[in-house]
Backbone as JSON, one array per atom type, in Angstrom:
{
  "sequence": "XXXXXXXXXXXXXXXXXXXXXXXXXXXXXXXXXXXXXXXXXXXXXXXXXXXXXXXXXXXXXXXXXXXXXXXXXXXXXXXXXXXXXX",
  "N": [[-94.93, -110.97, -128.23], [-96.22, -112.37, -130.18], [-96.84, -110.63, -131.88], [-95.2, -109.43, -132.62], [-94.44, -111.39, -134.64], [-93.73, -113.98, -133.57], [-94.55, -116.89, -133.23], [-96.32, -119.32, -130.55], [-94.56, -118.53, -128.79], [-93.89, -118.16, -125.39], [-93.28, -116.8, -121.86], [-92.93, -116.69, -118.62], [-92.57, -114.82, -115.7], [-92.32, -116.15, -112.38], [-92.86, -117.12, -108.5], [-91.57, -118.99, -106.11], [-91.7, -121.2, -102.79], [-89.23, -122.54, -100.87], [-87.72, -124.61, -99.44], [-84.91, -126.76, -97.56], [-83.2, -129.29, -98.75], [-84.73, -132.23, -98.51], [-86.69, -132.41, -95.91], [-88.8, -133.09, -93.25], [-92.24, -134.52, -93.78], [-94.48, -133.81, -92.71], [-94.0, -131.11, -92.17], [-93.8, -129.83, -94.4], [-96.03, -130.29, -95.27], [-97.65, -128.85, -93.62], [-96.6, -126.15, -93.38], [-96.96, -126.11, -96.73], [-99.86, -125.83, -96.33], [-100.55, -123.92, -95.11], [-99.63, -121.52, -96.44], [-100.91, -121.71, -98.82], [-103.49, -120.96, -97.76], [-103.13, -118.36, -97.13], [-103.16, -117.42, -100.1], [-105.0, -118.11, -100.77], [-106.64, -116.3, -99.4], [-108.87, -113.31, -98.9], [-107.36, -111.03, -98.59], [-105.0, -112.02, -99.34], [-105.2, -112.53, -101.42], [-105.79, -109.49, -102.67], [-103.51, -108.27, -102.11], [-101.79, -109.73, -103.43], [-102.42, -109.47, -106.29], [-102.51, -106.71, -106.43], [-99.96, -106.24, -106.97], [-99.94, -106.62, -109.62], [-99.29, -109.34, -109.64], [-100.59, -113.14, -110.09], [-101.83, -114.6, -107.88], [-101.75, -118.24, -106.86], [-101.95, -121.75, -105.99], [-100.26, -124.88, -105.33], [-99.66, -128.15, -104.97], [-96.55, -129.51, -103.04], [-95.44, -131.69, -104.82], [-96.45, -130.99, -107.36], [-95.38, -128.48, -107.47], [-92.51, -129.47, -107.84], [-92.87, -130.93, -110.02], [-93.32, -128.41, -111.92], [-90.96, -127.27, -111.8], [-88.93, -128.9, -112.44], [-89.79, -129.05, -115.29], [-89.55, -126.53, -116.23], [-86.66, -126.39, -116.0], [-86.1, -128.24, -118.2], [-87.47, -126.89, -120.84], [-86.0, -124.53, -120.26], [-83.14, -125.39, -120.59], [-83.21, -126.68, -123.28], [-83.72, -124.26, -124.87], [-81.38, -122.6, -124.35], [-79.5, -124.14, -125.13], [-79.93, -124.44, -127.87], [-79.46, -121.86, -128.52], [-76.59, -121.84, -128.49], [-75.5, -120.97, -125.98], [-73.56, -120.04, -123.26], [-72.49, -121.15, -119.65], [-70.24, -119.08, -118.06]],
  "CA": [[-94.07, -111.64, -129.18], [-96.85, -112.95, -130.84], [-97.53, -109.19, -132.85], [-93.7, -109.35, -133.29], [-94.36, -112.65, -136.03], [-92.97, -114.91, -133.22], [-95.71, -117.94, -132.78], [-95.89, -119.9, -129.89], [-93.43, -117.97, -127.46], [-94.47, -118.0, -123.98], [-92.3, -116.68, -121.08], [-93.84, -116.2, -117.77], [-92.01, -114.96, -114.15], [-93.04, -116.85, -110.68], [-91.74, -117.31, -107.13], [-92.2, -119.89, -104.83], [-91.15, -121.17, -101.41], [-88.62, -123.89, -101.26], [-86.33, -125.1, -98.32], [-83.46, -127.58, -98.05], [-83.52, -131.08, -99.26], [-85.38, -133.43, -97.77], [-87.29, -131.78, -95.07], [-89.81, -133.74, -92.68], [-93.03, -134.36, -94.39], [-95.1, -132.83, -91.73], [-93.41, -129.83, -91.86], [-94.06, -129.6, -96.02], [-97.76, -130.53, -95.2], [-98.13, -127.67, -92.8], [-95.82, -124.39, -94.7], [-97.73, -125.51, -98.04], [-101.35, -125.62, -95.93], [-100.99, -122.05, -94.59], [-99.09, -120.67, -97.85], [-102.47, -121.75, -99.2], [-104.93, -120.45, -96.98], [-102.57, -117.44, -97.09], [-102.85, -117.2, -101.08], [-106.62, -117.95, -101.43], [-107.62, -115.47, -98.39], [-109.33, -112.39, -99.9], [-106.53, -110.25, -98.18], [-103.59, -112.54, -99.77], [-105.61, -112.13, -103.53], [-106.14, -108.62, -102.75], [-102.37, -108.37, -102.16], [-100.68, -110.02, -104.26], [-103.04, -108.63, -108.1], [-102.31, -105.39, -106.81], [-98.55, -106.51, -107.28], [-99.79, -107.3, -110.65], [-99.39, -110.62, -109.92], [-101.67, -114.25, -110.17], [-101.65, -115.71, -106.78], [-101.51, -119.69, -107.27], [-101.55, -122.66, -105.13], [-99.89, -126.24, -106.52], [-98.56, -129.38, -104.26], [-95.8, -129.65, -103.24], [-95.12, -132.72, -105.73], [-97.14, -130.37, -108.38], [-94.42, -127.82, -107.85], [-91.43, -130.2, -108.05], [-92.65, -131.54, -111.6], [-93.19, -127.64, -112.6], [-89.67, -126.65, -111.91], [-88.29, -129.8, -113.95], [-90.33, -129.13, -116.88], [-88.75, -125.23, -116.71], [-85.3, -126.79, -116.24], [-85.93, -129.1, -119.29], [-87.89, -126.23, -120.86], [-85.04, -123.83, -120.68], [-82.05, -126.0, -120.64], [-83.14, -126.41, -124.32], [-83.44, -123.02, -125.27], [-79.86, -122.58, -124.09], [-78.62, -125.51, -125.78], [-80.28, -124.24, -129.05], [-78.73, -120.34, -128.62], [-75.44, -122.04, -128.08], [-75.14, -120.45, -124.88], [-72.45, -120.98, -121.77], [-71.87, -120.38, -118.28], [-68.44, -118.93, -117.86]],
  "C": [[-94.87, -112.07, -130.4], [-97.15, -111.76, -132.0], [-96.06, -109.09, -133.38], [-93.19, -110.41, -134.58], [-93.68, -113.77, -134.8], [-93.82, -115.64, -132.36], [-95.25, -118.83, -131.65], [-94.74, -119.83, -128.54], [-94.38, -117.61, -126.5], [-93.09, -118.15, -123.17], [-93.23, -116.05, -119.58], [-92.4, -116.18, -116.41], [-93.03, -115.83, -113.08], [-91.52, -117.3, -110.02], [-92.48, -118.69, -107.36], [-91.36, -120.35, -103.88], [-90.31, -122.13, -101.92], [-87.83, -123.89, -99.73], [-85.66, -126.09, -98.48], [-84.56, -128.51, -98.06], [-83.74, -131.76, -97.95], [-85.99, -133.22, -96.01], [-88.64, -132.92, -94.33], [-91.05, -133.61, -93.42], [-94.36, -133.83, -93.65], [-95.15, -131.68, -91.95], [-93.83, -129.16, -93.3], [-95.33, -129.23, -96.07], [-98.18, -128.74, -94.0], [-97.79, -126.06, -93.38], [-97.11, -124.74, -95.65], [-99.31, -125.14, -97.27], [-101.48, -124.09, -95.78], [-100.59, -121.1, -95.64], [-100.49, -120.55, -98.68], [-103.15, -121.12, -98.85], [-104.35, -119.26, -97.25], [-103.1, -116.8, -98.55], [-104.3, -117.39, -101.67], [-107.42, -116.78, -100.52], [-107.71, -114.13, -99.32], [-107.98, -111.26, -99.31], [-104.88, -110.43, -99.0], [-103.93, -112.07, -101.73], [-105.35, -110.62, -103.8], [-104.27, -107.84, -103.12], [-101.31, -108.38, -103.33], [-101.31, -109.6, -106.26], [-102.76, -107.38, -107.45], [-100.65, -104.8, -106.94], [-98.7, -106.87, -108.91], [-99.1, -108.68, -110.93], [-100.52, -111.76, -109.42], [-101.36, -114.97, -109.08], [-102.23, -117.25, -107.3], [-101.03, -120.43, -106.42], [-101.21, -123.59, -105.79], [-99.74, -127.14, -104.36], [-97.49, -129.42, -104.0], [-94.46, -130.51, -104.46], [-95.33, -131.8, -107.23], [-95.6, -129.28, -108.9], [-93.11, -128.41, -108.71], [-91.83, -130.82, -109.25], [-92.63, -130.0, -112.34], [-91.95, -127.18, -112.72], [-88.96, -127.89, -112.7], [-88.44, -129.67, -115.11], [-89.6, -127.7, -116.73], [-87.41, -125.7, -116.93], [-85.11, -127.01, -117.46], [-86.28, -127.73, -120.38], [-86.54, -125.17, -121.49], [-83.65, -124.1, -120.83], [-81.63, -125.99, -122.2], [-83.28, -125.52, -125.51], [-81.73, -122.43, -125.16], [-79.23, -122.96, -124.61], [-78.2, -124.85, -127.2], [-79.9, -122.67, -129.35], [-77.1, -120.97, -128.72], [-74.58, -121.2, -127.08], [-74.15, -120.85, -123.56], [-72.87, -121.08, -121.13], [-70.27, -120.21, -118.73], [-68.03, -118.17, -116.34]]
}
C-alpha cells in the first residue's frame, strides 16, 4: 500500500484459540501453556513459516486487549467508509 501513495496502512491476518465465556481459570492456564510449548517447539515453528505464517505466543489477558484494539481499530474504519450490516 505503501508504493501505492497510501502512508501508514497496515492490515495483517491471525488466528487464535478462543472458547466460551468464562471458562475455569485452570483450564485457560493449561490450553494457553501447551499452545505455547506447541508454538515455540522447533516442529510447531517449522510448521507453521512453512504456512507462511509467524507463529506467536501472547496471554491470555494479552490476547483479550488485542482483539479490542482490532474491534476499536476496525469498527472505525467502518464507521468512516459509511459502511452497514444488512
Amino acid at each position: 500500500m505503501h508504493e501505492a501513495g497510501i502512508a501508514g496502512y497496515e492490515a495483517n491476518a491471525w488466528q487464535c484459540v478462543v472458547g466460551p465465556a468464562h471458562p475455569p481459570a485452570p483450564v485457560v492456564a493449561k490450553l494457553n501453556a501447551a499452545l505455547a510449548d506447541l508454538m515455540r517447539s522447533a516442529e510447531g515453528q517449522r510448521h507453521f513459516l512453512t504456512l507462511g505464517m509467524q507463529p506467536l505466543t501472547s496471554t491470555p489477558a494479552e490476547l483479550g486487549g488485542y482483539i479490542r484494539s482490532e474491534i476499536a481499530r476496525w469498527a472505525a474504519v467502518v464507521k468512516a467508509a459509511g459502511a452497514e450490516a444488512r
